[in-house]
N, C-alpha and C positions, 0 to 999 in steps of 0.2 A: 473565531468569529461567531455572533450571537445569532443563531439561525432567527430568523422572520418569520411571526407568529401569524398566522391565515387565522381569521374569521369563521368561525364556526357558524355554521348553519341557522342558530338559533339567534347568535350577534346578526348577522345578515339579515333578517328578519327585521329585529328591534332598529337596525338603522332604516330598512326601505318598508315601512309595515303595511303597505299595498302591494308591494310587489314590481318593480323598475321595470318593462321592457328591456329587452338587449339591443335589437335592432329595428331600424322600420318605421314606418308612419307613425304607430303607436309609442315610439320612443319619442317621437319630435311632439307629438302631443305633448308625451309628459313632460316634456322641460318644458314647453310652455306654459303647462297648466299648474305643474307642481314647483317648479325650482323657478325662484326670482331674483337669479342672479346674472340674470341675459336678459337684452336689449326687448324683446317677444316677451318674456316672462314678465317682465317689469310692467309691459301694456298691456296686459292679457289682466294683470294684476289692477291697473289703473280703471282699464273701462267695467272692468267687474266692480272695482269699487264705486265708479261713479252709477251704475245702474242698481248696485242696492240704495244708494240711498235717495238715488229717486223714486225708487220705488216703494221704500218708507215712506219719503213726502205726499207718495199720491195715497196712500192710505190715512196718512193723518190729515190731510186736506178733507180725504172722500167720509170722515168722520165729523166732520162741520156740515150742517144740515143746509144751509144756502148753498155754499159751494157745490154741496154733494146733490142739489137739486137740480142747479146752473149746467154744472160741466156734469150729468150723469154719465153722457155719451162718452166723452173724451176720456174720465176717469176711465170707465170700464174698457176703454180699445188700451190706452194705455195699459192697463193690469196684462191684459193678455198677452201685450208686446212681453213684458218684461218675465209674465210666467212663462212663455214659449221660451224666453231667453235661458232663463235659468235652467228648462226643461233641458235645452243643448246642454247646458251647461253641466247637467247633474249625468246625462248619459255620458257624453265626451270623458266625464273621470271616471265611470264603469270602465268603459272602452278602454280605455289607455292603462290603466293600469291591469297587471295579472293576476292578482287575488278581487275581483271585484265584487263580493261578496263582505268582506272584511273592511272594504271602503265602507260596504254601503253601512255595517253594523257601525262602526267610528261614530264620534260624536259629529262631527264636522256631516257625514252621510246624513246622519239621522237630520242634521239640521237642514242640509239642501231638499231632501225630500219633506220636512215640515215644510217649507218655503215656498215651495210649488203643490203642494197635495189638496189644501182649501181649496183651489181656484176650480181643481177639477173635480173634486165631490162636491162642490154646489151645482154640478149642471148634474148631477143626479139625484138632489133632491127638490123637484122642481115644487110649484103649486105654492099658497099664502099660506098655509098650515105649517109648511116649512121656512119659512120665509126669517121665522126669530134663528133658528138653527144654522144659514145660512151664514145672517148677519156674526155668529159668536165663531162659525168657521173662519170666518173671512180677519178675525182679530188673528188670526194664528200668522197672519204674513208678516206680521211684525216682528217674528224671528228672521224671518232674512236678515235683520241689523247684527245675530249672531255671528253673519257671515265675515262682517268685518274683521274682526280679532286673525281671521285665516292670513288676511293679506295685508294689514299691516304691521311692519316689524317693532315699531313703538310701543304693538299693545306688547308685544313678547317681552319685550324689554322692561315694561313695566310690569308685568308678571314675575319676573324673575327677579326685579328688586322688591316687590313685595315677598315675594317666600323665604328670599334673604335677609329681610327685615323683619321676620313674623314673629323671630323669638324677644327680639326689641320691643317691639311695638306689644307684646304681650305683658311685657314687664311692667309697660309705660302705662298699661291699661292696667293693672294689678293697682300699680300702686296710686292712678287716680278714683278705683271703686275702692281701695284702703282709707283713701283722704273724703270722701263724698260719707261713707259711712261712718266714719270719725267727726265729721264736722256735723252730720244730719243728726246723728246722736246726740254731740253739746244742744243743738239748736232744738230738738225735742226736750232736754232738762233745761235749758233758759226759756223759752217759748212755751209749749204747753199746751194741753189742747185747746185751750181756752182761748189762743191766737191759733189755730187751723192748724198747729202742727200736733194732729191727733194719734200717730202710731209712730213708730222708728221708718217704716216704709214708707210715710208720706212724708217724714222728714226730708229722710235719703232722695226722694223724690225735688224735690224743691231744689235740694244739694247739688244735683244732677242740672237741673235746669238754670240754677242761677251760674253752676261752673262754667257751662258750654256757651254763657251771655244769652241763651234764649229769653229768660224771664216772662214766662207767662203774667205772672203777678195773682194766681189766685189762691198763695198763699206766701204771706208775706213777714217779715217781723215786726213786732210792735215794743220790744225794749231795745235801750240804748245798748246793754250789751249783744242783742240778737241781732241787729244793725253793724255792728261793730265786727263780727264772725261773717256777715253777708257781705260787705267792705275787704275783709281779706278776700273772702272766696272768690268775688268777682277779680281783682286784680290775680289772685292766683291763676283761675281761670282764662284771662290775657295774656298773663306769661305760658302756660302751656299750651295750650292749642296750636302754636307751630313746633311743637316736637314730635309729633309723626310723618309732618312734611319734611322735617329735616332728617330723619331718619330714611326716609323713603328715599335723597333726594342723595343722600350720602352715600347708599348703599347702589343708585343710577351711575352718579361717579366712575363710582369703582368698577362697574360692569364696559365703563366706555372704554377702561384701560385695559381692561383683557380682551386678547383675541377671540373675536367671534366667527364660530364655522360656516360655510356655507357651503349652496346646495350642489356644490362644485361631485361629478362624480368619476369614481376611478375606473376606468376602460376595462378592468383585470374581472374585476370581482362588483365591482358598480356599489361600492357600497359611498355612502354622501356625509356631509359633517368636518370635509377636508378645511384647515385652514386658509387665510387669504395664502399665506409665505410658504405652505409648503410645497416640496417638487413632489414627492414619495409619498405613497398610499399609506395611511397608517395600519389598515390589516394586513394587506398582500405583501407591501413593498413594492409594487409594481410604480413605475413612473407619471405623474399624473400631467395631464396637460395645463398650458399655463394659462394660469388664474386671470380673466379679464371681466369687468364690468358693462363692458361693450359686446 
């Protein structure tokens, strides 16, 4: 029989990289606040997300000079509810996990604490001399929209069919800057500068913007055969532009067909990443409890 390979200290790490609680209040924090595979974790999940992006909204609102005139009062108690919220928010995940240090350096740390740190160094630089300083602080809470990506799983999933797609889609971009500077090149020897196609790079330029159907138009062709090569391009250009949606969309697919882990954790060893189907730990082998969404 094939002994059962334990987790090394260093794999334990790389699955929980804040650190899991074993028992206790600070464990029920973390599956609420880290694992979204429970009924709590799911709502913990929901109202966090709907309080970023109201929180976004009162920022781009409070940047419209009548509104931000009208509602000064409301904007501003507003801001604080929601910095105060975050505040909980951003200590509650120190608290609960065991390395809370390591949280705080994480990108996701650095982002919580960008998101609440403006609101409170403007009330230390008080006075009108400070007053522009304030204003370019207070743009910084527009990273709380960072926060999203954390909690929902769509964005993860489109992440990971773009990195899966990267080598595609680099191909697909090769060989339309191959076709853009092969066509900008004819159209500088048919054209000329004498029609505004003055250098290779202002060709390729034109190349570029007639491909994508922008067409600025402020530089144009003026012979029947440079009209004729601008004729291809754009049609060319129609045909291709949905090939990196469909590559992206091809490569989502595939990702729906394979099993996805989740934050399911094993009793033994606590490490997370378990499948929906399985009974047995994959490090320990120890038995894991059964998988629900509820």
């Amino acid at each position: 029989m094939t002994p059962v390979r334990r987790a090394s200290a260093v794999e334990r790490v790389q699955e929980r990289p804040y650190g899991k609680p074993e028992t206790g209040l600070r464990l029920a924090f973390y599956r609420i606040i880290f694992e979204a595979d429970t009924r709590a974790g799911r709502a913990f999940d929901l109202i966090l997300l709907v309080a970023i992006l109201l929180s976004v909204s009162v920022v781009v609102m409070d940047s419209v000079a009548g509104l931000a005139g009208r509602y000064h009062a409301l904007f501003r108690g507003l801001e604080w509810c929601f910095t105060g919220l975050f505040t909980l928010e951003y200590a509650a995940r120190l608290w609960c996990v065991r390395h809370p240090t390591r949280y705080a350096r994480s990108f996701f740390g650095i982002v919580d604490l960008v998101a609440v740190l403006p609101s409170y160094l403007a009330l230390l630089l008080p006075g009108a001399v400070a007053f522009q300083g304030v204003r370019l602080l207070r743009l910084l809470r527009i990273f709380r929209i960072l926060k999203l990506t954390e909690y929902v799983a769509e964005y993860r999933a489109l992440a990971e069919a773009l990195r899966g797609s990267a080598r595609k889609i680099f191909i697909f971009l090769s060989v339309v800057m191959i076709t853009v500077l092969l066509l900008g090149t004819a159209m500088y020897v048919v054209e000329g500068p004498e029609n505004g196609y003055t250098s290779i790079p202002t060709a390729v330029y034109w190349a570029i913007v007639t491909m994508t159907t922008v067409g600025y138009g402020d530089v144009t062709p003026h012979t029947d055969l440079g009209k004729l090569i601008a004729s291809a391009m754009m049609l060319i250009g129609w045909g291709i532009l949905a090939v990196p949606t469909g590559i992206v969309t091809a490569e989502m697919t595939a990702l729906r067909f394979r099993r996805q882990p989740t934050t399911r954790t094993c009793p033994e060893c606590l490490t997370e990443g378990h499948e929906p189907d399985a009974a047995f730990c994959k490090d320990c082998g120890a038995r894991l409890p059964e998988y629900t969404r509820d």
